[in-house]
Phi, psi and omega in degrees: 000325182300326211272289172334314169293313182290337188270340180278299147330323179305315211284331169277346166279335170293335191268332177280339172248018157060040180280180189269178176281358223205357182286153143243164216275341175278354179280336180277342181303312166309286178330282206280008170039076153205165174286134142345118193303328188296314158295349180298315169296354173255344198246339175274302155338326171298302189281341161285277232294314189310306181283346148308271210309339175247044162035073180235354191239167192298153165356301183327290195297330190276006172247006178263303173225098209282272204261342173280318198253021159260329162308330184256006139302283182280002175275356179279329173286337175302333199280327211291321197307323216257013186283129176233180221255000000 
């Protein structure tokens, strides 16, 4: 579903900056100073386990996983960072 979007993503910024098909895509991504939905999903993951480990977020999450869900935070980031395409 990431690859599709993201490939969707691409396809609007080329259209939006009126490129070949085939430009590649990060200097615009750079120009319109936004992030790649795949960082984005990496930079909203960061900021839960940083507010988890500093007990910032609501009750809830923290009663659902008080010490199990910073371990299953980070091995999902570990898997998502070392996963190859």
């Amino acid at each position: 579903m990431l690859t599709k979007m993201s490939r969707r993503e691409k396809r609007a910024l080329r259209f939006i900056y009126f490129s070949e098909r085939n430009q590649h895509t990060i200097p615009f991504f750079i120009d319109a100073g936004v992030l790649p939905l795949k960082f984005l999903y990496y930079e909203l993951l960061a900021n839960l386990m940083f507010e988890i480990r500093h007990k910032n977020v609501p009750g809830k999450i923290l009663s659902v996983c008080p010490s199990v869900c910073m371990y299953a935070l980070n091995q999902s980031l570990l898997q998502s960072l070392t996963k190859k395409k």
